[in-house]
N, C-alpha and C positions, 0 to 999 in steps of 0.2 A: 724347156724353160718358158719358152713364151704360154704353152698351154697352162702353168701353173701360174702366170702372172695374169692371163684374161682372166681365170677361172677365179683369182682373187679380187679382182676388179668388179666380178658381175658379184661377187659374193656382200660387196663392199655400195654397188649400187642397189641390192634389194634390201639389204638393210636400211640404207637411207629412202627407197619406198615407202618399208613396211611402216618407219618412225612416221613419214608427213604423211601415212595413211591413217593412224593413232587419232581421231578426235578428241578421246576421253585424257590421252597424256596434253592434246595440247588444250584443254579446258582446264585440267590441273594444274598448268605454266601461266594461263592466264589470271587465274584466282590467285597464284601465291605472286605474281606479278602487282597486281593488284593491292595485293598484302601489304606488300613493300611499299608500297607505295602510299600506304597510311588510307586506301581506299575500301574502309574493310566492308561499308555495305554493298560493294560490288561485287567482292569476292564471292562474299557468301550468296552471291543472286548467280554469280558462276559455279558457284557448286551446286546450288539448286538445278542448274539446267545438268549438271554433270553427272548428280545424280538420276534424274531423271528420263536422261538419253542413254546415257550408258549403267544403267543399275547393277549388270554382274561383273564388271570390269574392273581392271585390278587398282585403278584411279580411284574408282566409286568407294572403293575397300575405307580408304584415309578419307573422305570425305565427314564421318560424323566428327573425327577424333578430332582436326583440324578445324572445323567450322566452331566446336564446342571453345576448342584453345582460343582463335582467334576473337571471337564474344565476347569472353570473359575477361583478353585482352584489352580491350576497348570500354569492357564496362569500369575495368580498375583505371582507365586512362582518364575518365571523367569524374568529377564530382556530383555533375547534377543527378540528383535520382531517378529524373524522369528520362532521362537518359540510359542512365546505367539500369534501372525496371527491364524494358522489353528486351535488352542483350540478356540477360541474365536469363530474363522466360525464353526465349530465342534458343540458349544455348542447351535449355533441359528438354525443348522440342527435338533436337541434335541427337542429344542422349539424355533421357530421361532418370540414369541412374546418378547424376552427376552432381553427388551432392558436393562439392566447390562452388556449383552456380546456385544451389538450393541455399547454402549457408549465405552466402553472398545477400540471396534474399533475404533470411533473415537479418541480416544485418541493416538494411537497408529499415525494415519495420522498428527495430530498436532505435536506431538513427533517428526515426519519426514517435519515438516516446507511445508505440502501440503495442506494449506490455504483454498482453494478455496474445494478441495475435503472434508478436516475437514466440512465445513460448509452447503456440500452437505449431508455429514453423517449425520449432526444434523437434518438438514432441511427436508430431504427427507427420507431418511434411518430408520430415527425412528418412521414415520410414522405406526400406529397400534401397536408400542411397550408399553410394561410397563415401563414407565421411570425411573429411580432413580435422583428425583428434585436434591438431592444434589449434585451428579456424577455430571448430567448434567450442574449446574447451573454452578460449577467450569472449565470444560469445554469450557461454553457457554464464561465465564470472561476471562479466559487465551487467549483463539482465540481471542476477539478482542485487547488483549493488541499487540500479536502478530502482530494483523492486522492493528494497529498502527501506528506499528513498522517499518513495511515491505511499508508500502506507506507514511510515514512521508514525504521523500525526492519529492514524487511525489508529495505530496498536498503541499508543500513550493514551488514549482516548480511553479505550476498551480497559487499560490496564488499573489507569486511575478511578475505576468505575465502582461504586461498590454494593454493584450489583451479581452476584454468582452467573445468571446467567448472559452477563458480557464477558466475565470470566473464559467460560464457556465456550462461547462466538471464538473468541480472540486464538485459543488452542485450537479450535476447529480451522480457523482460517489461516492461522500463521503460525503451526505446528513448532519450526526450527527456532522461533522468531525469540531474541532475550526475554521479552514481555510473557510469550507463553507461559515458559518456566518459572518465570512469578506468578499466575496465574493457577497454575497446578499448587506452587505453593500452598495459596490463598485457598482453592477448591480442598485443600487437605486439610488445610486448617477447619474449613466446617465440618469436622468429623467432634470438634471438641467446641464450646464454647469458651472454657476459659484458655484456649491455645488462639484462640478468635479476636480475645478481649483486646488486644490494643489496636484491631483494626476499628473498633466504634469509640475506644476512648479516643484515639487522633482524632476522627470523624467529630467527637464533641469540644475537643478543644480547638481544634481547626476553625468548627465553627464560632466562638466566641473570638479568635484572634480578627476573623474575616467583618464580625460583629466593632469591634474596637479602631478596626481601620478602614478597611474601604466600603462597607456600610455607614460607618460612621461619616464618612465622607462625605458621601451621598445625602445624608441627613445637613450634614453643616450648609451645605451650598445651598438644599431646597431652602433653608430656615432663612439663609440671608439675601435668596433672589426678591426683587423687589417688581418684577410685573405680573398682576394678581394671575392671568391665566395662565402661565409658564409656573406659578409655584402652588398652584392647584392640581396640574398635570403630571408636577413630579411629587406632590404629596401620594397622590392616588399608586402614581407607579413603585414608589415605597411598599405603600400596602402590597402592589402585588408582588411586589422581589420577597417580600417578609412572608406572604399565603405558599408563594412556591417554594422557598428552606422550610417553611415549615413541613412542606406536604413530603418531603426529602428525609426532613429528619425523623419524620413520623412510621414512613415506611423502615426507615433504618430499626426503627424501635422494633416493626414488625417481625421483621430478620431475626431481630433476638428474638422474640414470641416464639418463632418457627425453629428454631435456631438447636441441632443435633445437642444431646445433655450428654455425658459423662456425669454417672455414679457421685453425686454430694453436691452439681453445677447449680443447681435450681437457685439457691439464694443468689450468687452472682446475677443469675439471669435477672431476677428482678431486680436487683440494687443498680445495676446496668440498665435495662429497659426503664424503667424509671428515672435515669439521669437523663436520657435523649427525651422522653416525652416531656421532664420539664423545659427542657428545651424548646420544644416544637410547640409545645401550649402556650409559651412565652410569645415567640414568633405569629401563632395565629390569632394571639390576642389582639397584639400592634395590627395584625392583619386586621381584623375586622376593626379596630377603632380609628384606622385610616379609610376606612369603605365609607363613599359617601351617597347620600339620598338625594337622588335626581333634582328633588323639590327644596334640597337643604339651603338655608342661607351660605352664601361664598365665603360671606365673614364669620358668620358663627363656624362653618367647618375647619378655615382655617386657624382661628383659637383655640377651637377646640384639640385638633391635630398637634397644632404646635406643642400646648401643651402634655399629649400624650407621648409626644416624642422625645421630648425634656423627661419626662421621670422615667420614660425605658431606657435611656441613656445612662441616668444616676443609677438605676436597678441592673447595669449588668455584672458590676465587680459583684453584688450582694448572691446573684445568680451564678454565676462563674464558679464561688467558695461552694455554692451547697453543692452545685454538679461535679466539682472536683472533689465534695468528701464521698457520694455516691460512687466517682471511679478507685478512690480508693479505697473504700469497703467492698466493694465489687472484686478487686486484686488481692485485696485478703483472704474476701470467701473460699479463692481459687487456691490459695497457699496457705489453710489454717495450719499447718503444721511448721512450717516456715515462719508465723507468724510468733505459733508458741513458742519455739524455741528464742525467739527474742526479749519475749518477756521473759523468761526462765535465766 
């Protein structure tokens, strides 16, 4: 008996040896010590030396997995970015595959409204990571609400354009986007002129409404400003508002000139091209007889001015009536059969 109670004794003191012999266990007691202790840039400076003194030891083994954990720990414990940034790159030095701390970052880029880089982090960055579907997928939702958000005004822009090739742009850049698929609309519609026609009749009546109100506007206030340089500045700027609708509605006319026919369109085309260019000839009329000569007298130009702007005012209900029966022979040309059947 006594030989089996030494022989448990000494068995009992080389165990407790061989433990206070362990460097690598007690580098691992003192980092999770540390841990606890809310001390986590310490720990991780003890797992540094831990793994690098003891590399193939069975300590070293748990060191990425725990240094990764305890990071991203402390990165979600703060708010500030500049803070939570180098845990995060910290924790993918750890494990590189570790897309928790990869989404993380991008999250952090979205947080900072840098759109295009958020979507490069997704895209690219997470490339060979372990992803977390749900991190991610939230992520993935929030950027494009964002990115919605951030090009709403541009794809209204592009949409209300009516130019074919913003059209164009707008499908190219913002494929999914509501706007596109009006836009595709519009792009099918120039397969036909008269399937086209009430994109240029609103465009003429649009612009007589814009004419009667906030053009008009702008006429009454220059007429009744009373300090002579201030309503020589805004006579002249008249002119130019009225050169550049015209050079708009000119091109518009163009459009129809170029403008894909369907079999019997031809006359619409011109009863249409013809209602925008009287349009536009109106507009560069007032243009040029608002242009003033460097050398011109102030008072003769403004009488004169005055007075052209008084009868383009009286002249647009007279202009209005002929461009509205031009849209309407324009809409017939497109439905003669429709048309006869009415008179019939």
């Amino acid at each position: 008996m006594r030989v089996a109670s030494s022989a448990s004794r000494l068995l009992l003191v080389c165990a407790l040896l061989t433990a206070s012999c362990s460097p690598d266990q007690d580098l691992l007691s003192d980092a999770k010590r540390q841990q606890d202790q809310g001390e986590t840039d310490a720990a991780i400076a003890t797992l540094e030396v831990l793994k690098t003194k003891h590399p193939e030891s069975d300590a070293a083994k748990q060191v990425p997995e725990l240094a990764e954990r305890w990071l991203l720990e402390a990165a979600d414990a703060s708010r500030d970015p500049h803070v939570k940034r180098p845990r995060l790159q910290a924790a993918l030095v750890w494990n590189p595959s570790s897309g928790r701390a990869q989404l993380r970052l991008c999250q952090l880029l979205l947080d900072e409204e840098k759109l295009q880089d958020t979507e490069r982090c997704l895209d690219e960055d997470m490339r060979g990571k372990q992803s977390d579907e749900s991190l991610e997928k939230s992520i993935r939702t929030a950027l494009e609400k964002a990115q919605d958000a951030a090009t709403l005004g541009e794809r209204e822009r592009l949409a209300k354009s009516d130019r074919p090739q913003h059209w164009k742009a707008l499908i190219e850049r913002f494929p999914r986007s509501a706007q596109a698929k009006e836009a595709q609309q519009k792009l099918k519609r120039l397969e036909s002129l008269c399937e086209d026609l009430p994109r240029f009749a609103d465009a003429a009546r649009g612009e007589f409404k814009r004419q009667k109100t906030d053009f008009k506007r702008d006429i009454d206030r220059t007429l009744q400003e009373r300090v002579e340089s201030l309503r020589v500045d805004q006579l002249e700027g008249l002119g130019r508002a009225a050169a550049s609708r015209a050079s708009e509605l000119k091109e518009l006319a163009g459009q129809i000139a170029d403008h894909r026919l369907k079999d019997g369109e031809k006359p619409a085309q011109q009863l249409l091209r013809k209602a925008l260019l009287l349009q536009s000839d109106s507009l560069a009329d007032l243009a040029a007889a608002l242009e003033r000569d460097a050398i011109e007298n102030l008072d003769a130009y403004q009488k004169g001015a005055e007075g052209v702007l008084e009868r383009w005012l009286k002249g647009i209900d007279k202009e209005a009536k002929s461009v509205e029966k031009l849209l309407a022979e324009a809409k017939t040309a497109c439905n003669p059969e429709e048309t006869r059947g009415k008179e019939e």
